[in-house]
Structures are given as structure tokens and as C-alpha cells.
C-alpha positions as CSV (number, residue, x, y, z in Angstrom):
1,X,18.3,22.3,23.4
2,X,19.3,19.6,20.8
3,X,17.2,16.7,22.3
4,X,14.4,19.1,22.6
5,X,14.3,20.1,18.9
6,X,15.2,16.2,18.2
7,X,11.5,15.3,20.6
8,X,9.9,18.2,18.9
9,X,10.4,16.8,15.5
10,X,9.5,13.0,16.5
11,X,6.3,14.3,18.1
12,X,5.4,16.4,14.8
13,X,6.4,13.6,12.6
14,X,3.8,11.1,14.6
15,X,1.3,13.7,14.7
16,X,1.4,14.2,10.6
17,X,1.4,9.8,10.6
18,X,-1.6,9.9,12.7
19,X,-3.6,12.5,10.4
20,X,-2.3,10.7,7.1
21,X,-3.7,7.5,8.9
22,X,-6.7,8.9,10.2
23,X,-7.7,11.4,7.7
24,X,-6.8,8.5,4.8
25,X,-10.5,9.2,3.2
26,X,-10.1,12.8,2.6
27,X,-6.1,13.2,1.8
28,X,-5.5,10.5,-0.5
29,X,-8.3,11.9,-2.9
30,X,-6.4,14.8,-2.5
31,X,-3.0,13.3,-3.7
32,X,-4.7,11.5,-6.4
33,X,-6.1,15.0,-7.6
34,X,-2.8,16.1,-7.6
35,X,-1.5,13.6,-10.0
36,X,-4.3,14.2,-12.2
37,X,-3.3,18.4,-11.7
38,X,0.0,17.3,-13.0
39,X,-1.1,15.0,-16.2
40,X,-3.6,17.7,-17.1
41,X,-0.2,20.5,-16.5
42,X,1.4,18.2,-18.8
43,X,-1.0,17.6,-21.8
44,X,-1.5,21.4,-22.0
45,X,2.0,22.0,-22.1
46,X,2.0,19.6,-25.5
47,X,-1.1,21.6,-27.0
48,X,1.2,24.0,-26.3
49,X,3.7,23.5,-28.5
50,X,0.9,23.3,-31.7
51,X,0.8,26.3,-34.2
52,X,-1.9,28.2,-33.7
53,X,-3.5,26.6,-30.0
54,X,-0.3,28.2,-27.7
55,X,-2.1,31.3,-28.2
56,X,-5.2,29.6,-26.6
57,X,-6.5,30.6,-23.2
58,X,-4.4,28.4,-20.2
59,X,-8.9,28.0,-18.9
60,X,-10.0,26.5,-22.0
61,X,-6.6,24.1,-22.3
62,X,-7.1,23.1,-18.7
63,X,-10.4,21.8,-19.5
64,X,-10.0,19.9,-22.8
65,X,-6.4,18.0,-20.4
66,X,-9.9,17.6,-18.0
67,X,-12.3,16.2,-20.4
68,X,-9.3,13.9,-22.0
69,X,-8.0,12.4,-19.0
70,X,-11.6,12.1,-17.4
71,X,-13.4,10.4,-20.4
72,X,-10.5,8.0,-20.8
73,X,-11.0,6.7,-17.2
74,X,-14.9,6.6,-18.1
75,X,-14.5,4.6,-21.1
76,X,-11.8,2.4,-19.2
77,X,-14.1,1.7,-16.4
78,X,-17.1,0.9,-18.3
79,X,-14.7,-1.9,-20.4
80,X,-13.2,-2.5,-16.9
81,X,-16.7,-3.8,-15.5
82,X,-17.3,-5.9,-18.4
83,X,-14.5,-7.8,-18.2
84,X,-15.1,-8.1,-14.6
85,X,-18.4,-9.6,-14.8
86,X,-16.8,-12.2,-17.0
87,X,-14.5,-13.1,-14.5
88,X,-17.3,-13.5,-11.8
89,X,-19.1,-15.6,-13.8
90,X,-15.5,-17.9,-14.4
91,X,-14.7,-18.0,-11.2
92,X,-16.4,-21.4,-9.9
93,X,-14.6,-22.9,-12.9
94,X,-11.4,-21.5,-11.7
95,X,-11.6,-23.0,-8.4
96,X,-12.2,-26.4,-9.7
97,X,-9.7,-26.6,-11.9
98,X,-7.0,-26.2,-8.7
99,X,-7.7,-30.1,-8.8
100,X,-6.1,-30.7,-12.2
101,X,-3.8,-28.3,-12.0
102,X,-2.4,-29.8,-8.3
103,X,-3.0,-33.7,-9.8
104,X,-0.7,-32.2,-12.9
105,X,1.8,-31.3,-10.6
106,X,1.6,-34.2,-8.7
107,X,2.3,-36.3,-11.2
108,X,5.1,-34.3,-13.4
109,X,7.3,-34.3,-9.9
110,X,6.2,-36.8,-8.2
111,X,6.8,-34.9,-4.9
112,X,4.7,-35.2,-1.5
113,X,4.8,-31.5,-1.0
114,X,2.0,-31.2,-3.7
115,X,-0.4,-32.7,-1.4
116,X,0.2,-30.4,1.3
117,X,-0.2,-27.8,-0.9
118,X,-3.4,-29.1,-2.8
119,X,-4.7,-29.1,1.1
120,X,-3.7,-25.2,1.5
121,X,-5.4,-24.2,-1.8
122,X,-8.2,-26.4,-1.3
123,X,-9.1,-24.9,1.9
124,X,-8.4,-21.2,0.2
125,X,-11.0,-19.3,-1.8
126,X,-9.6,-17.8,-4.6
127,X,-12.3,-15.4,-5.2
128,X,-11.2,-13.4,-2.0
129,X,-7.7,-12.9,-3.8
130,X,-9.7,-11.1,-6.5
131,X,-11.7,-9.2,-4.8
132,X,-9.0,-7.4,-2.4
133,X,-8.2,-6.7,-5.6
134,X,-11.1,-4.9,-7.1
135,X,-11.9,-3.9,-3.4
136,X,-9.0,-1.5,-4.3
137,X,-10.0,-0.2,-8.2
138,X,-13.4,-0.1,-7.0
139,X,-12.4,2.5,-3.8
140,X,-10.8,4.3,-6.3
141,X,-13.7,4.8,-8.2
142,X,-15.6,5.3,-5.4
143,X,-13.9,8.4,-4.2
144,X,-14.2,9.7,-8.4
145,X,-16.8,12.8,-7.3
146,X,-14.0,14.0,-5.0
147,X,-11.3,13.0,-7.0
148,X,-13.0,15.6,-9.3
149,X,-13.6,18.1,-7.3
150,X,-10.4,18.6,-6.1
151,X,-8.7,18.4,-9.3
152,X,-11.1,21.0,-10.4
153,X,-10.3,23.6,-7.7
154,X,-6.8,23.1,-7.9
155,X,-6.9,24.3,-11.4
156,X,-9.1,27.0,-10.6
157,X,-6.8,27.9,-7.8
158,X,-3.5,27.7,-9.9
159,X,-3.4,31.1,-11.6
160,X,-3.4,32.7,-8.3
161,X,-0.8,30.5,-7.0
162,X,2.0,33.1,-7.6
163,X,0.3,35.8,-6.2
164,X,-0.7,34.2,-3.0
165,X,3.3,33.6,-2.9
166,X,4.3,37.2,-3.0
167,X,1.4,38.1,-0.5
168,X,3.0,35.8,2.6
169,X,6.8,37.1,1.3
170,X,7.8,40.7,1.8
171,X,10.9,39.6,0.3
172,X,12.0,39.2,-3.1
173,X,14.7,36.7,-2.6
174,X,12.1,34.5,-0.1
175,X,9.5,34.8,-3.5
176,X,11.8,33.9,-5.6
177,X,13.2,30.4,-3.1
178,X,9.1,29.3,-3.0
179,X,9.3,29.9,-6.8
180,X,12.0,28.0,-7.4
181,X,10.9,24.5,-5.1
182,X,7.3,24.7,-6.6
183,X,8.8,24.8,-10.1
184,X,11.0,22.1,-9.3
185,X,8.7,19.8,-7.7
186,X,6.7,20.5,-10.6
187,X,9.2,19.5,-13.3
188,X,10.3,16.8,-11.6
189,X,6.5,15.3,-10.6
190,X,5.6,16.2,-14.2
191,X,8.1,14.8,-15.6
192,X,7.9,11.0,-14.0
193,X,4.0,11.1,-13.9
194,X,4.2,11.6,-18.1
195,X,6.9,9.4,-18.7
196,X,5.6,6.5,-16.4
197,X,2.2,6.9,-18.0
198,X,3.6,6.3,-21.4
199,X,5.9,3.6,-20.3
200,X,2.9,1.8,-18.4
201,X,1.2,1.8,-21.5
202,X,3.4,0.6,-23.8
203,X,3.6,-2.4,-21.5
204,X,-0.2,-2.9,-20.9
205,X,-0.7,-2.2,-24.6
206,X,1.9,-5.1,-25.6
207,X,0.5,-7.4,-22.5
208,X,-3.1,-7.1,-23.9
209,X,-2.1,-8.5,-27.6
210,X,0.4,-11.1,-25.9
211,X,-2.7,-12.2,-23.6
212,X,-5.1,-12.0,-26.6
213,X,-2.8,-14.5,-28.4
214,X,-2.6,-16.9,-25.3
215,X,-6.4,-17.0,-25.5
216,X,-6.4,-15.8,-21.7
217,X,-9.8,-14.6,-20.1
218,X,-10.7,-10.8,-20.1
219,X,-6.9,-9.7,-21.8
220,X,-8.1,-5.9,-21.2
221,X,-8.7,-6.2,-17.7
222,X,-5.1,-8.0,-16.8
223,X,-3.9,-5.1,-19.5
224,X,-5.2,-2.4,-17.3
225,X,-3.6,-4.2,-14.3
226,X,-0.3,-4.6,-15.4
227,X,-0.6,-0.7,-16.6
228,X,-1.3,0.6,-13.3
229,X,0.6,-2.1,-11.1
230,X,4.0,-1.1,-13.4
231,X,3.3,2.7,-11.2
232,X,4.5,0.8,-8.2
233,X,8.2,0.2,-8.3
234,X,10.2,-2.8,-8.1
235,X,7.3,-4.8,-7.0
236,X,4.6,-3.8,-9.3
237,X,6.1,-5.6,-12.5
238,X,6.4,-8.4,-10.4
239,X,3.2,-8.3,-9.2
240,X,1.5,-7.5,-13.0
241,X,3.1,-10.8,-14.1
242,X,2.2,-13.3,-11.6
243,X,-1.9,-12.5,-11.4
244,X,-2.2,-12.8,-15.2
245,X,-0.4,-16.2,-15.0
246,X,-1.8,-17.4,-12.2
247,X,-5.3,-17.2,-13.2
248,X,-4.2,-18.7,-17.1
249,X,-3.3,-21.6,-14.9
250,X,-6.9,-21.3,-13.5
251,X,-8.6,-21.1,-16.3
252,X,-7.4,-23.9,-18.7
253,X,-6.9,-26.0,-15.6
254,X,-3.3,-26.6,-16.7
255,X,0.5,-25.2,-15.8
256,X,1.8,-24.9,-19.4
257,X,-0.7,-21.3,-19.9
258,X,0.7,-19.9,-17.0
259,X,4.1,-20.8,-17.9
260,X,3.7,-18.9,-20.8
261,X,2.3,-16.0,-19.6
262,X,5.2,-15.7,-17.4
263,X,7.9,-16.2,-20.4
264,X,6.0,-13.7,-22.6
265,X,4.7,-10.8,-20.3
266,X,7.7,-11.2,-18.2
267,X,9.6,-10.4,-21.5
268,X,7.8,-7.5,-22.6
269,X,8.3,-6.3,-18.6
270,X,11.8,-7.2,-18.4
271,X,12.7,-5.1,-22.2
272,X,10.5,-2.1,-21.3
273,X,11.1,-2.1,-17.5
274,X,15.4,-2.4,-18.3
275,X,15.8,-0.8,-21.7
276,X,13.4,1.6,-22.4
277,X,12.2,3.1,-18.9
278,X,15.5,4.2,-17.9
279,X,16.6,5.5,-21.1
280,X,13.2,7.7,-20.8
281,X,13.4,8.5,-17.4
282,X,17.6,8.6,-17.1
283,X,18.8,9.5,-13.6
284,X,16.7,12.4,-13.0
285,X,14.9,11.3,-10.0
286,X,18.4,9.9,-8.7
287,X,16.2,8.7,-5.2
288,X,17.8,5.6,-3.4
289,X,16.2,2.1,-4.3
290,X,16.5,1.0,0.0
291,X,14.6,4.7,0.2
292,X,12.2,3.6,-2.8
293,X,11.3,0.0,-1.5
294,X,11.1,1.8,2.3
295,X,8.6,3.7,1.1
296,X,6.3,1.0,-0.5
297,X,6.4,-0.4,2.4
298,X,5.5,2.9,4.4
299,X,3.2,4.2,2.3
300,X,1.8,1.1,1.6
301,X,1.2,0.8,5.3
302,X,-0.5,3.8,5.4
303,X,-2.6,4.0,2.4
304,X,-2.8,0.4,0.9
305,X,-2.1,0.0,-2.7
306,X,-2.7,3.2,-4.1
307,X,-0.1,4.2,-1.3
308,X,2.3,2.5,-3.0
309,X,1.6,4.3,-6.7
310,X,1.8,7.6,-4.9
311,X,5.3,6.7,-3.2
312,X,7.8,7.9,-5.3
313,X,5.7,11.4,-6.1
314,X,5.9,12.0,-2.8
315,X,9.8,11.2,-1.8
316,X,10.4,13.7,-4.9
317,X,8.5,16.4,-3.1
318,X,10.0,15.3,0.3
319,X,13.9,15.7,-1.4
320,X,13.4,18.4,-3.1
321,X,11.7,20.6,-0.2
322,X,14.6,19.0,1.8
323,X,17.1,20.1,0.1
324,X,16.2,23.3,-0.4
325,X,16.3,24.2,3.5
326,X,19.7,24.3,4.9
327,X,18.9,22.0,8.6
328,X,17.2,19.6,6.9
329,X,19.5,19.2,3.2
330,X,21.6,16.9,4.8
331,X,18.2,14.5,5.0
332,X,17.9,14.9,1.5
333,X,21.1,13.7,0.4
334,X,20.7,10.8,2.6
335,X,17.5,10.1,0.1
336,X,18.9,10.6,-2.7
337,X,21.0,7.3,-5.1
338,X,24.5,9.1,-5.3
339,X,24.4,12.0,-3.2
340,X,23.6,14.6,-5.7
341,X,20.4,16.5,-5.9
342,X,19.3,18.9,-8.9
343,X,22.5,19.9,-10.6
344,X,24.7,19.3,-7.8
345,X,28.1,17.4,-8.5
């Protein structure tokens, strides 16, 4: 009976793989809406707490969090394709300057391996590493109109959320369990979503002046990088630090830019990423870093990049739901950094 429930649950578990795989285009907007449900949650809870607007209808707060969050990514992708036209039209001088920059090397160390790998980026086109890059941004985009639409039907769909609840429980207590995991998935996604967002921008905020200073091409478009590449963890920072640098080293044909790009945006990453993230954020996700890089790599699999931004959302939801049914809580604590969950221990 054990090994059957045990087959049962592998053969479910593939089956949900398979439709997340196959059924990528329709989903992920989904998820992405969901985020966007939860920023637009957030902001109305701050008008919220004005004089004078918490008496304002939830309808009319819900669409001035859509109109903010909305406009912002309108005005950001206008500037975005701006700044991305100016890097097409840099490009062929980026790729020549891989000669001065390899001869530089070359004779600084003094070191046959530069050769060998003047031949490897000779033979490589550096524009294809930029546009997997914007492949991804622009896919984003792409899916916008559905990105909207399901962000608007959620909210229209929220104030009936409860009810809906009570209709498939007879039960009080059973109402009242649903209740409870919504509300903490919500605080929870809520929560990191807001306080990510802000930390993000503080460091694409402080990237964009540092970059500005270094005289590097298109500073807002690396800025907006490193803002959304800091959603992925662990490897996003790393990530948002090396492109920049790499492509100062492009640019001015030399090492040196890129070396400072490094010193200077890996600073501001390295002060807000270790001193002020977690004293924002504190241990109230408590999820397992092996569980956190497992599933950038899963999700990432899946879904690509944006995969990766919507990882840990998603293992929140997954421990919390976990958790909160007795077969499977064991799972959760498994999942979780020290073995507590919500106000356990």
C-alpha cells in the first residue's frame, strides 16, 4: 500500500513537470501576474495607512497599485529600448576591441594561455551573449497583454475569494485552515516580493550613478539589470556584476574599466546584499540555501531565467502548504534552514 502511494505520488509529480514544461507559455504569465497581484496587495496596503484614503474603496486602490506598477514598467521599457539601440549600434566596436584587450593581457602576464584564449573569443560572437539576454526581457514583454490580463482578473476575482472558500467547506474549522494558509502565503510572498523590490532598487539606483561615474555605456540599462538579476538568489548578484564589467572592458578596449566596475558595483552588492537585505528581510523565509540553489537550478530548467526570479515565491508557497498538512509537514521541515516553520521552536 506504501509503494503504491510512494508510485502514485512520483507519477503525479511528473505529470505537474510535464504540464509546467509544456504549458510554459500560459503558466508562467500566470505566476508573473501573481507577483504583480502581490505588489499591487502591497502598495494598497501603504495607501492604507494614509489619513483620509483607508476609507477609500479596496476597487479604486487596486487600480491606482495597477496604474503605478504598470506605467512604471512602460516608462522603464521605453528608456530600456533606448539604451538598447545604443548598444546595437556599439557592438561592432566591442568586438574589436577583444584584440586590445587580449594583446593587453598578453603582455601584462606574459602567459601563453592568452593566446588560446584570444583564439576562443575570436571565434565567439559576443553579440549572441547579449541577445539571450534581451531574448529573455523582450519575452517578458512579449507576454505583457497577458501579463495584464491576468493580473486584472485576479483582482477582480479577489473579493470573492473568501466566499468561494466557505462554499467548498461545510466546516468551520476546514474554512478557517484554507484561511489561515492563504493568509500566510500571502504575508510571507508579500512580504519578500516588497522588501526585495526595494532592496533591488537601492542597488540598481547606486549601480546606475557608480556606472555613470565610470563613463560606462547605457548606465540605466546595466542599472535595470542588476535590479532585476539581484531577484535571483545567490547567483543573481554575481551575475549583475560581471555583464556590466565585462562589457566596460569592451567598450574602452582595456581591463582597468572592468576592474573597476567590479571593485565598485561589487561593493555596493556586497554592503546591501550582506548588511542591509538581511536586516530587512531577517529570518522570516528561514528556506534552506542547498533547497534555494536546487531550485534555481530546477526552476531554471523549467522556465529559463525568469524561472529563476520566481523560485523562491514558489518554495514559500510549497512550505507553507506543506506544512500545514500533516503527511506531508515532515517535507516542509526538510525545506526549511533550521527546522522551524512559522512560529515553531
Amino acid at each position: 500500500m506504501k509503494a503504491s502511494r510512494i508510485t502514485n505520488s512520483l507519477l503525479i509529480s511528473f505529470g505537474v513537470v510535464l504540464i509546467f514544461i509544456y504549458g510554459k507559455n500560459l503558466i508562467l504569465p500566470f505566476f508573473i501576474a501573481l507577483i504583480f497581484w502581490f505588489l499591487i496587495k502591497e502598495i494598497r496596503d501603504l495607501l492604507k495607512k494614509i489619513k483620509y484614503i483607508d476609507k477609500v474603496p479596496n476597487i479604486i486602490l487596486n487600480g491606482i497599485g495597477f496604474l503605478i506598477i504598470f506605467a512604471i514598467l512602460g516608462g522603464v521599457g521605453k528608456i530600456l529600448a533606448m539604451n538598447i539601440q545604443q548598444l546595437s549600434k556599439e557592438l561592432p566596436a566591442y568586438q574589436k576591441n577583444i584584440t586590445d584587450i587580449t594583446a593587453s593581457i598578453n603582455q601584462t602576464f606574459n602567459i601563453d594561455l592568452v593566446d588560446s584564449i584570444k583564439d576562443f573569443l575570436g571565434e565567439y560572437e559576443y553579440t549572441k551573449l547579449l541577445s539571450v539576454l534581451l531574448n529573455s526581457i523582450t519575452d517578458l514583454f512579449g507576454d505583457a497583454l497577458l501579463i495584464i490580463v491576468y493580473t486584472l482578473f485576479l483582482l477582480l476575482e479577489e473579493p470573492f475569494f473568501i466566499k468561494k472558500i466557505n462554499a467548498i467547506y461545510a466546516e468551520k474549522d476546514d474554512q478557517d485552515d484554507v484561511t489561515d494558509i492563504l493568509s500566510k502565503i500571502d504575508k510571507s510572498i508579500g512580504s519578500y516580493i516588497s522588501i526585495k523590490t526595494l532592496v533591488s532598487l537601492l542597488t540598481g539606483f547606486l549601480s546606475y550613478f557608480a556606472l555613470l561615474f565610470l563613463n560606462v555605456d547605457a548606465p540605466i540599462f546595466w542599472a535595470f539589470l542588476i535590479f532585476i538579476l539581484n531577484y535571483i538568489p545567490t547567483v543573481g548578484s554575481l551575475v549583475a556584476t560581471t555583464f556590466p564589467a565585462f562589457f566596460a572592458m569592451l567598450q574602452f578596449g582595456e581591463v582597468m574599466p572592468g576592474i573597476w566596475v567590479l571593485i565598485i558595483v561589487g561593493a555596493i552588492q556586497l554592503i546591501v546584499g550582506n548588511y542591509i537585505d538581511p536586516k530587512l528581510t531577517g529570518d522570516s523565509l528561514n528556506i534552506s540555501p542547498l533547497i534555494i540553489i536546487f531550485g534555481l537550478a530546477f526552476w531554471g530548467a523549467i522556465w529559463g531565467i525568469i524561472g529563476m526570479f520566481l523560485s523562491v515565491p514558489i518554495t514559500v508557497m510549497l512550505i507553507i502548504i506543506l506544512s500545514e498538512i500533516p503527511g506531508t509537514r515532515s517535507i516542509a521541515i526538510l525545506l526549511t534552514k533550521d527546522g522551524r516553520i512559522g512560529k515553531d521552536g
